[in-house]
N, C-alpha and C positions, 0 to 999 in steps of 0.2 A: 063736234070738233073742240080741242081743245088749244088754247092760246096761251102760251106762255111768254113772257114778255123779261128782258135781261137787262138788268141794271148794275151799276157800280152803286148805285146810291137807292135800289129797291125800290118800290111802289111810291108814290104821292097817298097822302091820307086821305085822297076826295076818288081815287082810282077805282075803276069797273067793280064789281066783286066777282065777275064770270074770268076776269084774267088772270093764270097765277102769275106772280112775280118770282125773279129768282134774280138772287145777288149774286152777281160774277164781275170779273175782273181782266178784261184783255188782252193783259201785261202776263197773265197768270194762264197759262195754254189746259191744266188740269183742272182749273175752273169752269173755263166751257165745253171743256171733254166730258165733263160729268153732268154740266147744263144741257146738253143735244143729247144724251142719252134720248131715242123713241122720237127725235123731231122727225114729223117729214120735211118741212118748208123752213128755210130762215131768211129772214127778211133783214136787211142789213143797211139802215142810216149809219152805222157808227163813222163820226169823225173827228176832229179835234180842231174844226177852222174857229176860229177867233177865240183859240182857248190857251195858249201860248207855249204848245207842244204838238210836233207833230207826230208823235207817239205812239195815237192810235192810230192813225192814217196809214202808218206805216207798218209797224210793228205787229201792232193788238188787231191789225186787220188780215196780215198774214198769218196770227195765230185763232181767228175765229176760223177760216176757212181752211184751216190746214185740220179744226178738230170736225167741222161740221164734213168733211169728207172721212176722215176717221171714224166717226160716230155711224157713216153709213144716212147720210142725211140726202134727202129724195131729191130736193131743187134746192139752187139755192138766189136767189133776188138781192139783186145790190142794188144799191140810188147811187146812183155817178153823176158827171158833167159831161154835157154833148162836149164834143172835139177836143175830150180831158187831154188827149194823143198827142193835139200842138199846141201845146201851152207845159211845156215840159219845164218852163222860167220857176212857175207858179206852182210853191212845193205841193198846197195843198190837190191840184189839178195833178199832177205827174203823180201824188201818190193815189187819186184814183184810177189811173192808168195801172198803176204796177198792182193795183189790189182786181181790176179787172183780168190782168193779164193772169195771176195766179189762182185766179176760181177758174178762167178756161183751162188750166194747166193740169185745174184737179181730177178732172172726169164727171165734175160732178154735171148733173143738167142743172142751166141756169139762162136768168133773166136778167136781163141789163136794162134798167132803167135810166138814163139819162135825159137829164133836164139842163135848162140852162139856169144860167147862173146871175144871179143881179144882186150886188151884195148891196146888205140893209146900207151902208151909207150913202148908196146912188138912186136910194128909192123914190127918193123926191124928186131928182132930176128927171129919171122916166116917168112921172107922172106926171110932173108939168109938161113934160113934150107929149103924150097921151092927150092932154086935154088941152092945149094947145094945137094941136093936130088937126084939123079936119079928115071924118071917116069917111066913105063911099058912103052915100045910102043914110047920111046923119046918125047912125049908131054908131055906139061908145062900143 
């Protein structure tokens, strides 16, 4: 099997040697058209939360899944937020909805992953009430 991995900013210098890298760009729809050339699976984190555009979220996510259906791409696996559907307030939430909603739209077969969500500055708050808390059973 072979792993190819897609960056705006291309491999880290301490990165696998068995993965290739390939430099593309989201914004740019002939970049990943030529990137999914032969994929079968694409695996798709891309987001843009705490980066001060919602751009990719939006945009560069309609154009990866518009080329990975183009390209003839076999599945395709997104990371979402559970219940992204009612929190439509929360641009970053409402644009995994509308990027969910446009890989069902494509035909392609796909995987929705969703997780929840606990942003890095509440992290410490759920910890203290984690171990504040008593378990069943005294396990953490």
């Amino acid at each position: 099997m072979v792993v190819v991995a897609m960056s705006r900013k291309g491999a880290a210098p301490d990165e696998r040697a068995d993965v290739e890298w390939v430099r593309v760009d989201m914004m740019d729809p002939e970049s990943l058209h030529r990137a999914l050339q032969g994929v079968d699976v694409v695996v798709s984190s891309a987001n843009s939360y705490m980066k001060g555009s919602l751009d990719t979220d939006f945009q560069g996510n309609k154009n990866l899944i518009e080329a990975a259906a183009r390209a003839g791409v076999g599945r395709f696996v997104f990371l979402s937020i559970v219940s992204c559907e009612a929190a439509s307030a929360v641009p970053h939430f409402h644009a995994k909805k509308v990027a969910e909603d446009l890989i069902k739209a494509s035909g392609m077969p796909i995987r929705i992953c969703a997780r929840a969500l606990i942003p890095r500055s509440e992290l410490g708050l759920y910890r203290e009430g984690c171990e504040k808390r008593p378990v069943p059973g005294g396990r953490r």
